[in-house]
Structures are given as structure tokens and as C-alpha cells.
C-alpha positions as CSV (number, residue, x, y, z in Angstrom):
1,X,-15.9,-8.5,7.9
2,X,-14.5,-5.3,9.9
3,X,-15.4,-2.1,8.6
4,X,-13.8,1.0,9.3
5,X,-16.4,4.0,10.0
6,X,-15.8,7.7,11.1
7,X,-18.9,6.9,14.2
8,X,-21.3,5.1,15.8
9,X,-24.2,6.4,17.6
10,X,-26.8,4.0,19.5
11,X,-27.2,0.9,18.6
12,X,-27.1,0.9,14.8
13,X,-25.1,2.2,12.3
14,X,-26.2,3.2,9.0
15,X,-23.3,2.9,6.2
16,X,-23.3,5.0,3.0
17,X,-21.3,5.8,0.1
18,X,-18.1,3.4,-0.6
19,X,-18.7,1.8,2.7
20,X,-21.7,0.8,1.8
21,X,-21.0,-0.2,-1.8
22,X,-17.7,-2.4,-0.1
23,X,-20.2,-4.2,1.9
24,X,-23.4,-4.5,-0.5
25,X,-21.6,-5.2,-3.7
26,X,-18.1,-5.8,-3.4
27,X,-18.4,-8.6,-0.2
28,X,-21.9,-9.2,-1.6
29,X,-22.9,-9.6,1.8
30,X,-26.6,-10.3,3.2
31,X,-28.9,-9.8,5.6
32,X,-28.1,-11.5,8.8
33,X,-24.1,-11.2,8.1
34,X,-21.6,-10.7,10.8
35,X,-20.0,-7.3,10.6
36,X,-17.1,-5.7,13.4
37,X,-17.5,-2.1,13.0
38,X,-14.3,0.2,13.6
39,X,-14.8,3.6,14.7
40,X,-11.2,4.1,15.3
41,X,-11.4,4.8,19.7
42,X,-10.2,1.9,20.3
43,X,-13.2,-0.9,20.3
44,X,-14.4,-3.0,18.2
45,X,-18.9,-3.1,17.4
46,X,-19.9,-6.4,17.0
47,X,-23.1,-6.6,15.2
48,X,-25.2,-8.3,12.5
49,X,-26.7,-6.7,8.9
50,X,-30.0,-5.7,9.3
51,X,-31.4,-4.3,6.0
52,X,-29.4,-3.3,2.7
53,X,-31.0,-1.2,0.3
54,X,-29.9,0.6,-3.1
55,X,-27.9,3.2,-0.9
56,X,-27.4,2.4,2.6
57,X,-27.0,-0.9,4.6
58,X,-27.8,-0.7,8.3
59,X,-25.8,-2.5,10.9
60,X,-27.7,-3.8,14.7
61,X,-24.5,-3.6,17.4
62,X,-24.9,-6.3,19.6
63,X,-21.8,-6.2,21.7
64,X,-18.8,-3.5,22.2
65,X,-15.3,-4.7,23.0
66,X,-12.1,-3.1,23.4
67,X,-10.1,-3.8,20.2
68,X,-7.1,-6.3,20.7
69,X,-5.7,-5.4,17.7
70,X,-4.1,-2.0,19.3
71,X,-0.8,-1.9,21.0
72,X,-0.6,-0.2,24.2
73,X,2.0,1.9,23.1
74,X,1.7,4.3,20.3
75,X,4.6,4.5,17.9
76,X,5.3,7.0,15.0
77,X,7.2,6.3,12.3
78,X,9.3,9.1,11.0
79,X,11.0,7.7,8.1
80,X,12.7,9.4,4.8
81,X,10.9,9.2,1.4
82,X,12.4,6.3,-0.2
83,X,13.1,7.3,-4.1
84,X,10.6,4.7,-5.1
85,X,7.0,5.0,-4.6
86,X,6.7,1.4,-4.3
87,X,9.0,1.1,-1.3
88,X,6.2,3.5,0.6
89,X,3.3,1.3,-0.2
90,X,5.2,-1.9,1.2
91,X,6.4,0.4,4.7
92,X,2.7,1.5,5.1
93,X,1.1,-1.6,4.7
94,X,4.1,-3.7,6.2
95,X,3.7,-0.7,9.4
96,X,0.0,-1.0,9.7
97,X,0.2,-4.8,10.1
98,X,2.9,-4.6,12.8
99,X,0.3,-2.1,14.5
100,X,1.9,1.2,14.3
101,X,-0.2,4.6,15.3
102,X,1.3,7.3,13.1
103,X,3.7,7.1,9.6
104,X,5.2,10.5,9.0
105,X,7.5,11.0,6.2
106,X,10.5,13.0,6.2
107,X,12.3,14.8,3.8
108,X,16.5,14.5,4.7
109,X,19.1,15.7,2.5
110,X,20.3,12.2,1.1
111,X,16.3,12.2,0.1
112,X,15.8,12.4,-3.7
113,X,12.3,12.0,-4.2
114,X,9.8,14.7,-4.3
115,X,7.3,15.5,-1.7
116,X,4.5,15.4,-3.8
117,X,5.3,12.3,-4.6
118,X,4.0,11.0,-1.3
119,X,0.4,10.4,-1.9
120,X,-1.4,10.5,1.3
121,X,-4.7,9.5,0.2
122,X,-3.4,6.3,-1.5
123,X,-1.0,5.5,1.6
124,X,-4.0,5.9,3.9
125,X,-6.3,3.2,1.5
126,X,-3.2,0.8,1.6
127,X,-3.2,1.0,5.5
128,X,-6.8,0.8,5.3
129,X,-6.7,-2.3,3.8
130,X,-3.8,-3.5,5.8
131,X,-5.6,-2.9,9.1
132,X,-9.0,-4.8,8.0
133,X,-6.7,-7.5,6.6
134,X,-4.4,-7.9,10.1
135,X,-7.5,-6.9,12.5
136,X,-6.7,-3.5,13.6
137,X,-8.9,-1.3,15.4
138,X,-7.7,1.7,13.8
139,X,-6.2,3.1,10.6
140,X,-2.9,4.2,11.1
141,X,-2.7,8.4,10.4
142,X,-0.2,8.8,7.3
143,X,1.0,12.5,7.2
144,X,2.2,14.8,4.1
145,X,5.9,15.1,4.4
146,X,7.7,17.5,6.6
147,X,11.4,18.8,6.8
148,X,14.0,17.5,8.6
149,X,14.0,20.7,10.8
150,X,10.1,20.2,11.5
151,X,10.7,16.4,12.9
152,X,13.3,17.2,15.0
153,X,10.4,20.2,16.9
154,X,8.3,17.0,17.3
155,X,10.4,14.9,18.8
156,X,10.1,16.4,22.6
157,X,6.7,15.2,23.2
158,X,7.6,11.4,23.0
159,X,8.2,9.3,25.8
160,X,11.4,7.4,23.8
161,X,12.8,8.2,20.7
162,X,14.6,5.0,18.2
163,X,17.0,6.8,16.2
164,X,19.6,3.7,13.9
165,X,22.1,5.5,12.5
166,X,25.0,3.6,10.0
167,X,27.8,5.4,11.8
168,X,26.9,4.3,15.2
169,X,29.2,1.2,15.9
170,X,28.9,0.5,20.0
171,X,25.6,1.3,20.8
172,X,23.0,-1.7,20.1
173,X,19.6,-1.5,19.7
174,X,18.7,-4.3,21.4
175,X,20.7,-2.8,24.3
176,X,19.2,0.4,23.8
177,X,15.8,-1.3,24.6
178,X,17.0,-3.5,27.1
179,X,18.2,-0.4,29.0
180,X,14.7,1.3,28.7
181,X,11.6,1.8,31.1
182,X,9.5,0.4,28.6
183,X,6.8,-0.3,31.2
184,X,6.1,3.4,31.4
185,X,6.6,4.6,27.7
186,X,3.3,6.0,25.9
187,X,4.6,6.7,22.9
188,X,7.8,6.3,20.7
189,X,9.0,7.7,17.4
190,X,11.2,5.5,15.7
191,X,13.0,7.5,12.8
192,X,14.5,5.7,9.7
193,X,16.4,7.4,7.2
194,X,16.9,7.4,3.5
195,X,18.4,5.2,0.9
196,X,21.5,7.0,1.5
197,X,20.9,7.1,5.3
198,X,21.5,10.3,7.5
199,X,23.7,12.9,7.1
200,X,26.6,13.6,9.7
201,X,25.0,16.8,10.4
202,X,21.6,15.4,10.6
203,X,22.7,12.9,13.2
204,X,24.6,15.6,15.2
205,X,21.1,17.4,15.7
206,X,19.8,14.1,16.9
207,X,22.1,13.8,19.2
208,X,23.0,16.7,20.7
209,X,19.3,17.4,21.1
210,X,19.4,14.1,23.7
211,X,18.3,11.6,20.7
212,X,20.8,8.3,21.1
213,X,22.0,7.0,18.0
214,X,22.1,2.7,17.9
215,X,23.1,0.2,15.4
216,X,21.5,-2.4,13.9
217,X,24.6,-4.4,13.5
218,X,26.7,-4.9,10.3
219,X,24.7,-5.4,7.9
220,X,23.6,-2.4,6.0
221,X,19.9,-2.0,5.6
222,X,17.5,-1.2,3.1
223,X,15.2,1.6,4.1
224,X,11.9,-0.5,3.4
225,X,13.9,-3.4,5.5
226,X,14.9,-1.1,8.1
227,X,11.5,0.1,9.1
228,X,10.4,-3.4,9.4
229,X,13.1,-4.8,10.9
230,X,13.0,-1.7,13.6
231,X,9.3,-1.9,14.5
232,X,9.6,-5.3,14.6
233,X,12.2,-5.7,17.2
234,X,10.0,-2.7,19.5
235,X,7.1,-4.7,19.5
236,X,8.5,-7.6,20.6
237,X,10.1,-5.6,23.4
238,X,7.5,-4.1,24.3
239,X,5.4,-7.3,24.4
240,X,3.1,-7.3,21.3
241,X,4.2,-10.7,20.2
242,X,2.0,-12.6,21.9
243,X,3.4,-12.8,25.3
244,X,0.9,-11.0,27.5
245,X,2.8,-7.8,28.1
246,X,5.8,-6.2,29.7
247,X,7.0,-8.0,33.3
């Protein structure tokens, strides 16, 4: 079982509250079970249940690993607040298994939900749940929604920027990446627009701020599809899909 856990200090680690009632009562687990324990800094505890009372269960580490769950390149989602709640849960969870670091939503202009429709603390439990599921070492951060005008500040501080656009016709993605020194990028911020995509102003900003536009070809994606598809290709590019790295 992997369990996700704020720290670890020593050798053991005692869990309380819902962490402990996950792994007393909902896993029904015992003493002597295996447990990976995931302080989110990038390694995994190996260790074995020791006690379990009413309110705690203690966990004896045995052996510290770095996590192989983590790419080695962190990528932030920026992507528009589909008008369906639905669609969120699916890119958070869908995001989280393809090992992305960061999901911020966005509010664009096309965007027709509300932001307090994006619940945070129910996106963060289905990433939660992804990252246990799909062996992550961390849980993915999911942010409340910022403007349009606040993404674009961000964007300076990443090392490559994936911006799909509708309108772009020449420009490829898989060029785009091809073309790219992916061997020295930290960090990347892939941003994926609305149902109704980006505006033509929107996308001017983009660019003119140095932020290529690409296309993803003809076909004309659905948001929740896009993110997927566009995270997707990344990784593979970047080496996450089982190759052994970047050449």
C-alpha cells in the first residue's frame, strides 16, 4: 500500500486521523504489512506495520529510495475550466497518472464556468488517489483558478512553454518538440484552453510575449482530450515512457 504523509522523522512514522483510519479500517491492514510511505520529496519509505491501535498505527522504515514514479521534469498544467465539473475530475486524475507536478486552472474569456466551481480540495483527493493508484511519489499541487492576465505573469519562470492553439496551421507540435533542448528543460507549462478554445486576443498576448503557438493537427480537440493528448506526447518526448531518458 503507499501512503501519502506530510513527514517522516527517524525511523518510524506514526499515522493519525484519516491516514490512519485508511490503513486500519478501510485496507484492514495488519501487523507485519508492507507499507511505502510518501512524504512527497521525492522518495519513497519502505517499511513494515508495527502496532495499530484505536487511533494511531505506527510504521518501522526499513529502507529509503528515490521514488521512480517522478519525472525529471516538472510540468504545470495551465488549462481553462471546462463548463463541466466532470471534465476536471477526469484531467486531474488522467494528469496525475501521466505524472504531472502542478494543475492550475485558468479562467479565459470563452470560459463559462464559475471559479468557485473549481473545488480544490476535491481535485486534490482525486489526484491523491490517482497518485497511490499509478505509484507516484507525490500528489500533484491543484491551484484555485487565476485570470488569464495572472498566467500569463507566470509564465517567465519556465524553462519551455506548450501553448496548442486552433488557429495555428504550420507550426506542429511534434516539431515544436523535436526542435527543443529538452535535455536541459526543468520545467514546462503546457496551457490548454477552453471548450471554445482561445481567444484571438488571448493568443496575441501569447505570442507576442515569446510563447509559440502549435497545432495539434486537424482534428479539433476536446479540452479534457487535449490535455491528455498534450501531456502525453511531452512525456514521451521527454523520455517518460519507458525508454531510459533523453539521448
Amino acid at each position: 500500500m503507499r501512503i501519502f504523509v506530510d513527514r517522516i522523522d527517524g525511523d518510524k512514522c506514526v499515522l493519525k486521523g484519516d491516514a490512519h483510519r485508511h490503513v486500519a479500517y478501510a485496507l484492514r491492514s495488519r501487523v507485519g504489512d508492507a507499507a511505502v510511505l510518501c512524504p512527497q520529496n521525492g522518495k519513497d519509505y519502505f517499511g513494515v506495520i508495527e502496532s495499530i491501535s484505536s487511533d494511531e498505527t505506527v510504521v518501522k522504515i526499513n529502507e529509503i529510495t528515490d521514488s521512480m514514479g517522478e519525472p525529471r521534469v516538472k510540468v504545470t498544467v495551465m488549462c481553462a475550466v471546462p463548463g463541466k465539473s466532470d471534465k476536471l475530475d477526469l484531467i486531474a486524475q488522467k494528469l496525475t497518472e501521466l505524472g504531472v507536478f502542478r494543475i492550475q486552472p485558468i479562467m479565459t474569456r470563452f470560459v463559462q464556468a464559475k471559479p468557485q466551481s473549481v473545488r480544490v480540495d476535491r481535485l486534490s483527493r482525486i489526484c491523491e488517489e490517482a497518485a497511490k493508484q499509478c505509484g507516484r511519489g507525490l500528489v500533484p499541487e491543484v491551484c484555485a483558478p487565476v485570470s488569464f492576465e495572472r498566467m500569463t505573469a507566470e509564465l517567465p519562470r519556465f524553462d519551455l512553454t506548450v501553448f496548442p492553439y486552433e488557429r495555428e496551421k504550420e507550426y506542429s507540435l511534434k516539431s515544436y518538440l523535436k526542435n527543443a533542448d529538452l535535455n536541459n528543460v526543468e520545467t514546462v507549462a503546457v496551457i490548454i484552453g477552453s471548450e471554445g478554445g482561445f481567444s484571438e486576443e488571448e493568443a496575441n498576448i501569447l505570442r507576442n510575449s515569446g510563447t509559440a503557438s502549435v497545432t495539434l493537427g486537424n482534428r479539433i480537440l476536446r479540452t479534457e482530450t487535449a490535455n491528455i493528448a498534450v501531456v502525453s506526447a511531452l512525456m514521451y518526448e521527454l523520455g517518460e515512457w519507458g525508454d531510459g531518458g533523453l539521448e
